[in-house]
TIKOLVO-339058 format. One record per residue (C-alpha): x, y, z. Coordinates in steps of 0.02 Angstrom, whole numbers, plus 50000, padded with zeros to 5 digits. Layout:
BEGIN
{{X, Y, Z}}
...
//
This chain:
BEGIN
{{55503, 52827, 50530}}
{{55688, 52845, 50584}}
{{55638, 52863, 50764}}
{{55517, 52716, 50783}}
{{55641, 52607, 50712}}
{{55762, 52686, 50846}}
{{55590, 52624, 50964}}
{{55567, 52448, 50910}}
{{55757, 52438, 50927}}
{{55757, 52480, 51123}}
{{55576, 52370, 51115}}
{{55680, 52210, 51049}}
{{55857, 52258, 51178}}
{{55729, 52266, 51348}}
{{55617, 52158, 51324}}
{{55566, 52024, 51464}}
{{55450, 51867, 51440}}
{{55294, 51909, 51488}}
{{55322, 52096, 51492}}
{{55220, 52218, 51380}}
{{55397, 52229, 51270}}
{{55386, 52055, 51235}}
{{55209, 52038, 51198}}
{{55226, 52190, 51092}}
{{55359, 52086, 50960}}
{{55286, 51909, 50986}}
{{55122, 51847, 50911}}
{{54982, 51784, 51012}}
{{54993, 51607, 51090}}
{{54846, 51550, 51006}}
{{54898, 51611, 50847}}
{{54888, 51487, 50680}}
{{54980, 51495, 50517}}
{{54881, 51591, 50374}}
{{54835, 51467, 50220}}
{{54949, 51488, 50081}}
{{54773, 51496, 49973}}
{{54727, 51659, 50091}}
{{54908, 51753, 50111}}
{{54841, 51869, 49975}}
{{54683, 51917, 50082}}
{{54842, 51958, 50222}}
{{54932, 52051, 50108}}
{{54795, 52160, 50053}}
{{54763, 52200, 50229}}
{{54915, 52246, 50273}}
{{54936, 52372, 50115}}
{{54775, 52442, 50186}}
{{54838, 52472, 50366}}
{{54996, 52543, 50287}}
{{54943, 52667, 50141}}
{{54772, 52716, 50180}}
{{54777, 52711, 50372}}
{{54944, 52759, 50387}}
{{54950, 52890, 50226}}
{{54786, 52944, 50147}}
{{54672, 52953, 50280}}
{{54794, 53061, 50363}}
{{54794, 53191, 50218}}
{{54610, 53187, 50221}}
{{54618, 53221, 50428}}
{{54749, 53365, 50407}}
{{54686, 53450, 50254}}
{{54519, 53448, 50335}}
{{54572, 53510, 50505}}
{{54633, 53677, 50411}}
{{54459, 53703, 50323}}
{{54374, 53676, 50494}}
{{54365, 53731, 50680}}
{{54446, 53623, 50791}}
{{54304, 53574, 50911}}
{{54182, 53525, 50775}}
{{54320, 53426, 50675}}
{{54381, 53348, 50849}}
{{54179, 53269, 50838}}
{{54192, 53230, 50701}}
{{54343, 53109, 50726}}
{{54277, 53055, 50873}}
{{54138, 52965, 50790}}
{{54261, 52833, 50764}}
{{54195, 52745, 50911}}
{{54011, 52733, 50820}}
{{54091, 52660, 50651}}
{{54200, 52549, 50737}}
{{54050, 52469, 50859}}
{{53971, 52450, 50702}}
{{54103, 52383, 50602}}
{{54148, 52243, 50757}}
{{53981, 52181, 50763}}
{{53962, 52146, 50573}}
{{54150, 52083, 50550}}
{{54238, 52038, 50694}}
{{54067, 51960, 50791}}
{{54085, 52068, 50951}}
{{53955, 52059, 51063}}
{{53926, 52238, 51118}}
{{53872, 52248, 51329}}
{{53744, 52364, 51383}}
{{53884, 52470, 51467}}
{{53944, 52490, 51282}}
{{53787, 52563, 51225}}
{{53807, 52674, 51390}}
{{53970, 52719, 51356}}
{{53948, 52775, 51189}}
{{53791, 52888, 51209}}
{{53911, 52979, 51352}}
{{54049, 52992, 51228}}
{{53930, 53070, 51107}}
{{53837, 53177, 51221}}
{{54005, 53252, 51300}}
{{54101, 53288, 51138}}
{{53917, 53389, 51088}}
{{53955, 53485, 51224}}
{{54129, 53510, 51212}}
{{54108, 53556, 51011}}
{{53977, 53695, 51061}}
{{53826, 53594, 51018}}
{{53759, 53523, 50875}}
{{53732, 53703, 50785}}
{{53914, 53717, 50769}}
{{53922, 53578, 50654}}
{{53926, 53608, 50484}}
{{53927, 53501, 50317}}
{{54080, 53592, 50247}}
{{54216, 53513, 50139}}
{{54336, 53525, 50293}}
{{54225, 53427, 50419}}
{{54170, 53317, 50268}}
{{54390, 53273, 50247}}
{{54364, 53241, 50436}}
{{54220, 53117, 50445}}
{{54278, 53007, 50282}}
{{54452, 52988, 50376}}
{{54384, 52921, 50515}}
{{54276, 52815, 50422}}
{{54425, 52730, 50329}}
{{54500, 52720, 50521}}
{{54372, 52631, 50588}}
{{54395, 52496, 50445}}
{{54575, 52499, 50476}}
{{54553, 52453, 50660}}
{{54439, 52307, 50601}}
{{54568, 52238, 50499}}
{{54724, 52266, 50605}}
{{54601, 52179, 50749}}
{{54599, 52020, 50624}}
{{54772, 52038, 50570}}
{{54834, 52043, 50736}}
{{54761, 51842, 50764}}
{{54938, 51826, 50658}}
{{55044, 51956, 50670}}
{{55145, 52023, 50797}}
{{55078, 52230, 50862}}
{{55276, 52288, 50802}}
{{55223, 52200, 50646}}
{{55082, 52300, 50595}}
{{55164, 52452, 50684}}
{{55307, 52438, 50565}}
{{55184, 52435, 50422}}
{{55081, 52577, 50458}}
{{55233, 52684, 50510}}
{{55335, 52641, 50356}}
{{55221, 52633, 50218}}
{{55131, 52786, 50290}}
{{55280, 52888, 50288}}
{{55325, 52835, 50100}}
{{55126, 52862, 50050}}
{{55146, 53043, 50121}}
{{55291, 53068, 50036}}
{{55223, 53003, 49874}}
{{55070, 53125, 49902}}
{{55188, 53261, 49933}}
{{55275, 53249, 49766}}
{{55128, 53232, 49677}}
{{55055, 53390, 49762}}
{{55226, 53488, 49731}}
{{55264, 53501, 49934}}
{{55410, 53378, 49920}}
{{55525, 53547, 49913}}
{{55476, 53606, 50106}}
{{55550, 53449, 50180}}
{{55739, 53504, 50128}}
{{55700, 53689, 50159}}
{{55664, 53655, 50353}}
{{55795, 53712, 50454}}
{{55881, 53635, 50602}}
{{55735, 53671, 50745}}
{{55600, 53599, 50628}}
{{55684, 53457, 50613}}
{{55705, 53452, 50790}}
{{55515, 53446, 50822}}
{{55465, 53328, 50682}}
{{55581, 53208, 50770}}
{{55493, 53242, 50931}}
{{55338, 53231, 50845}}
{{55395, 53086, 50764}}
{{55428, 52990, 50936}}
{{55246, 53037, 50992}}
{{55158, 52962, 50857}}
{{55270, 52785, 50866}}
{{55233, 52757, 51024}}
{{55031, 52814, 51008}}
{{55022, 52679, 50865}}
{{55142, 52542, 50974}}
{{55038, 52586, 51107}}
{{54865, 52560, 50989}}
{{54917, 52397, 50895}}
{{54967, 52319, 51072}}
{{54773, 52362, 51153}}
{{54694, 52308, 50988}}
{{54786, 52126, 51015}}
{{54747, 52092, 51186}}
{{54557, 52195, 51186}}
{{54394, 52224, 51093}}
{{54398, 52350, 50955}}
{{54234, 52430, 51028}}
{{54317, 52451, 51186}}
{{54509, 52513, 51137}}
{{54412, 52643, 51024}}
{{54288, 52702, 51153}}
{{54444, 52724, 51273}}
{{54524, 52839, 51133}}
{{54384, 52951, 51096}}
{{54426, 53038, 51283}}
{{54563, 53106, 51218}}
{{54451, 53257, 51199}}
{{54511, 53297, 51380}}
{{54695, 53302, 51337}}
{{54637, 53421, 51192}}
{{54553, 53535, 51308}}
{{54690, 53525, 51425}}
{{54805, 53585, 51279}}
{{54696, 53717, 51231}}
{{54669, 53781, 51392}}
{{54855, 53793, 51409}}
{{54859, 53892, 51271}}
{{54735, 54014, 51320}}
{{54624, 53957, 51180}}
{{54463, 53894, 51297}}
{{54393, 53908, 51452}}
{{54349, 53815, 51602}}
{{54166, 53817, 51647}}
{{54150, 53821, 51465}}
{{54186, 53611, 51418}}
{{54160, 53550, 51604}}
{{54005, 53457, 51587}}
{{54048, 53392, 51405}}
{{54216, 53328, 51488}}
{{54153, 53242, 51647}}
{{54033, 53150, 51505}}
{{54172, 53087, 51409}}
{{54288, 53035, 51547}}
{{54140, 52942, 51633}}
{{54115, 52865, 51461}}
{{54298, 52827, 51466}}
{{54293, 52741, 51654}}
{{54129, 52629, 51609}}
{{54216, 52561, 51461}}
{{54375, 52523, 51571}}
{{54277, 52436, 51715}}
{{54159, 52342, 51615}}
{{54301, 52282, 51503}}
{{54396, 52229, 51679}}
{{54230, 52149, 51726}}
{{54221, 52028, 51597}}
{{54390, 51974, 51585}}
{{54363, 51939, 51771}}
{{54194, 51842, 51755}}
{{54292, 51734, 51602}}
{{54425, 51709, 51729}}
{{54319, 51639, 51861}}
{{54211, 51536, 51722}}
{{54382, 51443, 51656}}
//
């Protein structure tokens, strides 16, 4: 939390109007004042962004993750994409484009590969932990997109960040872990700070798309982060590379059709207005 704050600091010191800085701590243009009648329904939200997107449903993901293998639980997570199509249409109205429907049988079909096929899946308790987190995900991206009519992206960054990190630390006391924060030593510290860093900009990063973009489409552009997991693993020496080829090249071409269909539209609107 320490070194986000130390981020939206910098954010605030550089930022120009009109540049992704400024857009990133300023609300939308078209943005309108919440009824005092529905400031509850807002508040709700945002403790659901905050302690179950930003606390529990990372338990869930991690605890799961160590009862799993990682290709089947990286599926797994990856069927964000199908909740949150789902979850658009229903609540936020998107109209989902045939190259949507495209793109997400490509996703699919690529992270099969990638995972081994379907016979590697398994209905364990750790892949089970896996899929319910990224069910309560996909609701959280649905309600940070309607949040974010309102609220600033540092805004709801600032809430999932800080009452994620007290949720986490409330589920470590409870569990009896609390003790292995003051027994890490210097170096640990060192990386959770680095690690810290990572993750505030990933969710600066994700609240800023989800303002200014569809939630089908900012989630289908996520899912190919399968390729910067191979990438890892295969730095590690724990894959091959004939091995996820195919299953990659599906889920970056996913990746690409999202990106130019999305650019497509925004360009047609353009030329309609």
């Amino acid at each position: 939390m320490l070194s986000f704050v130390a981020l939206i600091g910098w954010t605030v010191r550089t930022r120009r109007i009109g540049s992704a800085a400024a857009n990133f701590v300023t609300t939308a243009p078209e943005a309108r004042e919440v009824p005092a009648t529905r400031r509850w329904v807002e508040w709700l939200g945002l403790a659901y962004v905050g302690v179950v997107g930003g606390g529990l449903a990372f338990v869930l993901f991690f605890d799961g993750l160590a009862q799993s293998e990682p290709a089947p639980a990286a599926f797994w997570r990856d069927t964000l994409v199908l909740w949150v199509a789902v979850l658009a249409v229903l609540f936020l109205r998107e109209r989902l484009r045939w190259w949507n429907f495209v793109a997400i049988v490509l996703l699919f079909s690529g992270e099969v590969v990638v995972s081994g096929g379907v016979g590697q899946l398994a209905a364990n308790r750790g892949e089970l932990d896996v899929l319910i987190s990224s069910a309560l995900w996909a609701l959280e991206v649905v309600i940070a997109r309607r949040l974010l009519r309102t609220r600033s992206p540092a805004t709801l960054a600032i809430v999932r960040m800080g009452l994620g990190a007290l949720t986490l630390i409330v589920y470590l006391a409870a569990s009896g872990s609390l003790g292995q924060l003051g027994a890490m030593n210097a170096d640990q510290w060192h990386w959770a700070l680095w690690t810290g860093l990572l993750l505030s900009a990933y969710v600066a990063t994700w609240m800023s798309a989800l303002a200014r973009a569809r939630a089908t489409d900012v989630t289908s552009v996520l899912a190919s982060s399968a390729l910067i997991t191979w990438l890892l693993q295969l730095v590690a020496g724990t894959t091959v590379v004939s091995g996820n080829t195919i299953g990659l090249v599906l889920v970056v071409a996913g990746a690409m059709l999202v990106l130019v269909g999305a650019r497509g539209r925004a360009t047609w609107s353009e030329l309609r207005a």
